[in-house]
N, C-alpha and C positions, 0 to 999 in steps of 0.2 A: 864163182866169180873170183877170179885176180885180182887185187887192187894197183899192182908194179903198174907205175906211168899215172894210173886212172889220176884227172884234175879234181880233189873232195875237196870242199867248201864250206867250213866248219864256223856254224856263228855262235857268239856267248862260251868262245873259245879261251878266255884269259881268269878264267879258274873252270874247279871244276869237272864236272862230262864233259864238257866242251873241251878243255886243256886237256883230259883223259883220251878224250877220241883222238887228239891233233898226235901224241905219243904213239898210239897205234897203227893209224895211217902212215905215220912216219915210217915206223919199224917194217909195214908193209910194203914201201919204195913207192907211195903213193905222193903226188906234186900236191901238197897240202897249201890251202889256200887259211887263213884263219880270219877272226872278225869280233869286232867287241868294243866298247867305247872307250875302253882303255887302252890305250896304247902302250903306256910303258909295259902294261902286263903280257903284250901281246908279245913286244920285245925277250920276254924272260921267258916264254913260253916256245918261239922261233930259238932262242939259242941253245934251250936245249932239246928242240927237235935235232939242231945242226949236231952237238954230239950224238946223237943217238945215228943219223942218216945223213941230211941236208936241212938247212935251216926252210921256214914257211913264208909264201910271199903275206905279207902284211894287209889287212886291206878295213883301216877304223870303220865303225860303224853303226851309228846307232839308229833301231830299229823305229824309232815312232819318227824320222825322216824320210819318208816314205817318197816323197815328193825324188829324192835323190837315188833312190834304188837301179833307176831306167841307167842313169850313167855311172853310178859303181861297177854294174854288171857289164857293162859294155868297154869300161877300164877291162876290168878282169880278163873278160876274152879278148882284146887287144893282147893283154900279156899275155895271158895261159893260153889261147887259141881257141878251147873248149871247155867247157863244165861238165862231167862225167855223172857226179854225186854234190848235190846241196844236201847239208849236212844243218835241218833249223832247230839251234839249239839253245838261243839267245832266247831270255823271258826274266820275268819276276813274277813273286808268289807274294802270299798274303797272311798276314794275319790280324782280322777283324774282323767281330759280328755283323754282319750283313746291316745291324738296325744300327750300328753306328759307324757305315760306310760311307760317306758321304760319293753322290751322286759322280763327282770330279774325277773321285779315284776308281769307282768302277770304268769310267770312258777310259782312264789310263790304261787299266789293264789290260783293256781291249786293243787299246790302242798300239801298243809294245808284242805281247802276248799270241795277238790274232791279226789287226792289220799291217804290224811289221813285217809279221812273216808271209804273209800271204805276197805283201806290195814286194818284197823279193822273189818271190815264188814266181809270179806273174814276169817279173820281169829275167827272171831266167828261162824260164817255160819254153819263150819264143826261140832259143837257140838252141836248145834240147830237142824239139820237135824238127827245127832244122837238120840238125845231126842225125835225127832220127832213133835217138835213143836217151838213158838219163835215169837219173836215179833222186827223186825226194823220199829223204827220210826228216820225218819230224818227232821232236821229241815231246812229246807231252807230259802225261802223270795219269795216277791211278784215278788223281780226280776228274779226270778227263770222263770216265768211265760210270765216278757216281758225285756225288756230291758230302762235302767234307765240312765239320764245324772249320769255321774260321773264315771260311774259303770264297765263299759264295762267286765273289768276281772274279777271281781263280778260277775256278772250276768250267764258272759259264765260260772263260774264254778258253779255255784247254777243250769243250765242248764243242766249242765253234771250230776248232782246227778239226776236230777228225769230221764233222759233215761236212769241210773244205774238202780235205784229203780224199777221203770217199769218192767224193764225185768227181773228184779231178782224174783219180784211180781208173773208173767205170769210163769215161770223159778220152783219154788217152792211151788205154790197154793195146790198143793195135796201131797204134805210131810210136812205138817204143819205148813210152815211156810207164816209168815203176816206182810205188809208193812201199814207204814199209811206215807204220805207227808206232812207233815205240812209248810203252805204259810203262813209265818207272816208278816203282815204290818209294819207299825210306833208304835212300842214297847219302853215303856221310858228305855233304859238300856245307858249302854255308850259303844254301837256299834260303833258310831258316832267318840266317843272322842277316842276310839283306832282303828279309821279306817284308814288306812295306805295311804297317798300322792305320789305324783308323785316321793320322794326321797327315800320313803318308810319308814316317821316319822309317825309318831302316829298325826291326825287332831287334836286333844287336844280341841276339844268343839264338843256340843253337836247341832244337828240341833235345828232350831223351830221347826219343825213339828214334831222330836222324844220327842225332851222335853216335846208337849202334849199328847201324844200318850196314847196308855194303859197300863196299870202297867202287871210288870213281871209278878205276883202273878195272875194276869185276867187272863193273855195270858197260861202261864201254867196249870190254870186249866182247859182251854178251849182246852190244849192238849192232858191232863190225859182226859175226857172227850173223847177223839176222838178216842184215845190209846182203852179204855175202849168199845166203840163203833164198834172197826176194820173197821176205817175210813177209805178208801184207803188216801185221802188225803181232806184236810181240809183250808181253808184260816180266817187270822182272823187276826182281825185289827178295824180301823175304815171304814171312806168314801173313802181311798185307796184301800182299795180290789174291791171296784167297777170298778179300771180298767181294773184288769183281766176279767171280765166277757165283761168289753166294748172290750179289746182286742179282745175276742172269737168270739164276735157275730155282734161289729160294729166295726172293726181295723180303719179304715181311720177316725174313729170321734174318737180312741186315740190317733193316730197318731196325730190330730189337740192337743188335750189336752196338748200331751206327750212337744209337739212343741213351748206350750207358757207357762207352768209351769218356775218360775223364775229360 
């Protein structure tokens, strides 16, 4: 696959993967669309797509508005004409024990995480299928794959996207349209520092393990890459991804792993 011309659609684009992928389609002459609740960031991330290529159409957006999806997207193909690649990269992560989760903040998760992305999905879907062709890639996490101290409403709802995905995969295979999953490890972004606590403040630091991790800039080319490939789904990281494969093929020797990690 080319991406020259293709319309990508990049959300939770104003740091980050997200801001990583908006650099690469740029660099690829690809009409980048970006998305994010922040606007000024979007701004600073559009200007310097413009040195690099052409500046990104703008388009704010925040994911638990769900109700508003049907006509953002219908803005969008009024300007761009068509959606080639949704790019759902827009989420928040977590850190707090499940037993002092309060109920409120699991719905959130879900609600941002899983029916943000789906309530755009859905509402791009229909002009994809018109077109007869289309590309969803979503970006989840390794916790998508198993389940994580910290994590729990995390995980469940990074769980819930891929038996979306799946089916929508199996659902549309022969009206052109194409899923890729992407499994990302310990990524250095500041997932970490606005991953939301048990009160549901921003954790405001970074782990050690993300702080080494691999840079935005790796991870998303290794996404473009996969996009470009019609990967169904893809894991990437470092020596962390090796526990999805231990989960698959030796669960009780991750279950020991999962069990003594600090």
């Amino acid at each position: 696959m080319t991406f020259e011309n293709k319309v990508v659609w990049i959300t939770g684009a104003s740091s980050g993967i997200g801001e990583a992928l908006a650099y690469i389609f740029t660099r690829k002459k690809a009409q980048v669309i970006i998305s994010a609740r922040r606007e000024n960031e979007l701004q600073r991330v559009s200007q310097s797509c413009a040195a690099i290529y052409a500046p990104c159409y703008i388009v704010p957006l925040d994911l638990t508005e769900t109700d508003k999806a049907p006509a953002i997207v219908a803005a969008v193909i009024a300007k761009m004409g068509r959606i080639d690649i949704l790019i759902n990269n827009g989420g928040i992560s977590q850190r707090s024990l499940t037993k002092n989760t309060p109920l409120a903040l699991d719905r959130k998760f879900m609600e941002v995480n899983y029916f943000g992305t789906i309530a755009l999905t859905k509402a791009v879907l229909p002009y994809m299928l018109a077109q007869k062709s289309g590309h969803f890639a979503t970006i989840s996490s390794v916790t998508g794959i198993f389940g994580f101290h910290y994590r729990s409403a995390y995980a469940a709802s990074k769980h819930a996207l891929k038996g979306f995905f799946e089916t929508l995969l199996i659902e549309t295979k022969c009206e052109g349209i194409k899923v890729t999953m992407v499994y990302p490890g310990l990524i250095k972004t500041n997932v970490t520092k606005n991953a939301l606590t048990k009160d549901g403040l921003a954790y405001g630091k970074m782990d050690e393990q993300h702080a080494q991790g691999m840079s935005p800039a790796v991870c998303a080319q290794k996404i473009a890459q996969a996009i470009a490939a019609n990967k169904r789904e893809v894991y990437i990281g470092g020596k962390e991804v090796f526990l999805v494969y231990l989960k698959r093929y030796l669960p009780n020797l991750f279950y020991w792993v999962a069990n003594r990690v600090k």
